[in-house]
BAVO-644558 format. One line per field, with one value per residue (C-alpha): x negated, y negated, z negated. Coordinates in steps of 0.05 Angstrom, whole numbers, m for minus. Layout:
c1 <- [X|...]
c2 <- [Y|...]
c3 <- [Z|...]
end
This chain:
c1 <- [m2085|m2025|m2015|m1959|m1955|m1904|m1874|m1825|m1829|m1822|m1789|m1709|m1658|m1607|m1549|m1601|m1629|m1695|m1712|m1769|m1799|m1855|m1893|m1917|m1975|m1988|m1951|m1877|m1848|m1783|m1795|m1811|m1762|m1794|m1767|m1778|m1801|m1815|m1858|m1845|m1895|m1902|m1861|m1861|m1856|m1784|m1747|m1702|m1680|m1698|m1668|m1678|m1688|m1622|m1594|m1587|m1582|m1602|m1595|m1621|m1548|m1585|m1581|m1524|m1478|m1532|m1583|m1592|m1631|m1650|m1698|m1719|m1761|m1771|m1811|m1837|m1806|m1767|m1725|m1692|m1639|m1636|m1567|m1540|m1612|m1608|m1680|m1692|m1699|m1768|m1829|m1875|m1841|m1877|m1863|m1874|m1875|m1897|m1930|m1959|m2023|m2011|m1969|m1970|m1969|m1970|m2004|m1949|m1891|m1885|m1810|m1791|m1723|m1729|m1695]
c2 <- [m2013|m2049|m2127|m2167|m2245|m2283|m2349|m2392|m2418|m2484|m2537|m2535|m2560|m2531|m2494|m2512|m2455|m2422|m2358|m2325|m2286|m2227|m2202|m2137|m2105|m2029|m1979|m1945|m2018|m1984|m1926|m1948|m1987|m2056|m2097|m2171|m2184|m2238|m2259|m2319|m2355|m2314|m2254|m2186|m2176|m2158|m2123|m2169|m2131|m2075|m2045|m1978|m1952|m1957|m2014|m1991|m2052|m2060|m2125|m2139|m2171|m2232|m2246|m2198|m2255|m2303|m2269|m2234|m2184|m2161|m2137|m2143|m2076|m2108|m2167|m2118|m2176|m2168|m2235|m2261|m2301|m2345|m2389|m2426|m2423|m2427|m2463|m2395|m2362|m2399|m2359|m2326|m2281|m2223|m2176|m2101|m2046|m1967|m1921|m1848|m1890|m1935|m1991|m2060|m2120|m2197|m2252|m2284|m2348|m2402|m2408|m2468|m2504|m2567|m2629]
c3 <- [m2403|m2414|m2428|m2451|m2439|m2473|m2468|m2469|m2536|m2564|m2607|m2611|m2653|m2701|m2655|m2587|m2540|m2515|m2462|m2477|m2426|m2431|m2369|m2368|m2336|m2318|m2289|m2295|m2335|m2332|m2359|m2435|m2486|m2487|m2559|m2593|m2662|m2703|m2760|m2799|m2852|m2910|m2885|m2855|m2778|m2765|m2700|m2676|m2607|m2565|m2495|m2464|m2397|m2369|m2414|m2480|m2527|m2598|m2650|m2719|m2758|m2765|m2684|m2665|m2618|m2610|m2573|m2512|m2492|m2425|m2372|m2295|m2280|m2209|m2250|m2303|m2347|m2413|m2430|m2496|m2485|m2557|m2568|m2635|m2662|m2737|m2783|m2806|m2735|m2736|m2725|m2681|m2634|m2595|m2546|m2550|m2516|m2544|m2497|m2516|m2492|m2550|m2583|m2533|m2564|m2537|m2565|m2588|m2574|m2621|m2637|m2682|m2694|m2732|m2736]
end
């Protein structure tokens, strides 16, 4: 059984910051592609980013050169780095991970930039 705990959400203003971090449990972390989505009010859960075993990077257009993707398989912790937030980057924000056991979800980070 796998879980995924996020956090590291919050409040932020326009063009502010926020990490998010998700902890995995389970075996062989760095083995599997672990990826962030996001579902705002209204809409569709999107992929925002994903990284491979080995480093392999991946960015929606909408975050490509604001966010930051990356993972510690020492931790068994994935990481999104979030700069220049824009209003529209508001929305939940989970973490993910798909075994051929199943598809991992977390519970979910509160993202919200306001001013």
């Amino acid at each position: 059984q796998v879980q995924l705990v996020e956090s590291g959400g919050g409040l932020v203003q326009p063009g502010g910051s926020l990490r998010l971090s998700c902890a995995a449990s389970g075996s062989l972390f760095s083995f599997y592609a672990m990826a962030w989505y996001r579902q705002a009010p209204g809409k569709q859960r999107e992929l925002v980013a994903s990284i491979r075993p080995g480093g392999n990077t991946y960015y929606a257009d909408s975050v490509k050169a604001r966010f930051t993707i990356s993972r510690d398989d020492a931790k068994n912790t994935v990481y999104l780095q979030m700069n220049s937030l824009k209003p529209e980057d508001t929305a939940v924000y989970y973490c993910n991970q798909k075994r051929t056991t199943g598809n991992y979800w977390g519970q979910g980070t509160q993202v919200t930039v306001s001013s």
